[in-house]
C-alpha positions, 0 to 999 in steps of 0.5 A, a space after each residue: 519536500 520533494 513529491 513524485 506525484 503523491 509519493 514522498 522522494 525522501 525515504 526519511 518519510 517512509 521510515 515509519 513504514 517498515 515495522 508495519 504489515 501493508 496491503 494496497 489496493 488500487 485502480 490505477 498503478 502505484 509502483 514508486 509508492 511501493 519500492 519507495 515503501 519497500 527501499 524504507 524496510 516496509 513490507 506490502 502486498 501489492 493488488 491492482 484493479 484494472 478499470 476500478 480507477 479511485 473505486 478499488 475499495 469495492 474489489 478489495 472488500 470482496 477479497 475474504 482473505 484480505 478482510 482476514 488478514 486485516 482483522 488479523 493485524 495487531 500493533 507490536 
């Protein structure tokens, strides 16, 4: 397989993806990795740190409303 830095070229790789809720969170940007989730059917909400670098996890965690929604999420 084909990688585009940590994205997968082939959308086959992505066809899991579209019957699931998503939220990234980065530091750097992550575009191919979210049109390629969203050319698979996926749906994702999209949040860049600016300056976090890998460390994004910390400004995700402070966010209420994203602790929320993933507390909220259920498998279908």
């Amino acid at each position: 397989m084909k990688r585009i830095g940590r994205v997968f070229e082939q959308m086959s790789d992505f066809r899991s993806l579209e019957q699931a809720a998503h939220r990234a969170f980065r530091g750097v940007p992550a575009t191919k990795m979210v049109q390629a989730v969203k050319k698979a059917g996926g749906h994702v909400r999209y949040t860049e740190y600016a300056g976090t670098g890998h460390n994004s996890w910390d400004k995700a965690y402070e966010e209420k409303e994203a602790i929320k929604w993933l507390l909220s999420q259920r498998k279908k």
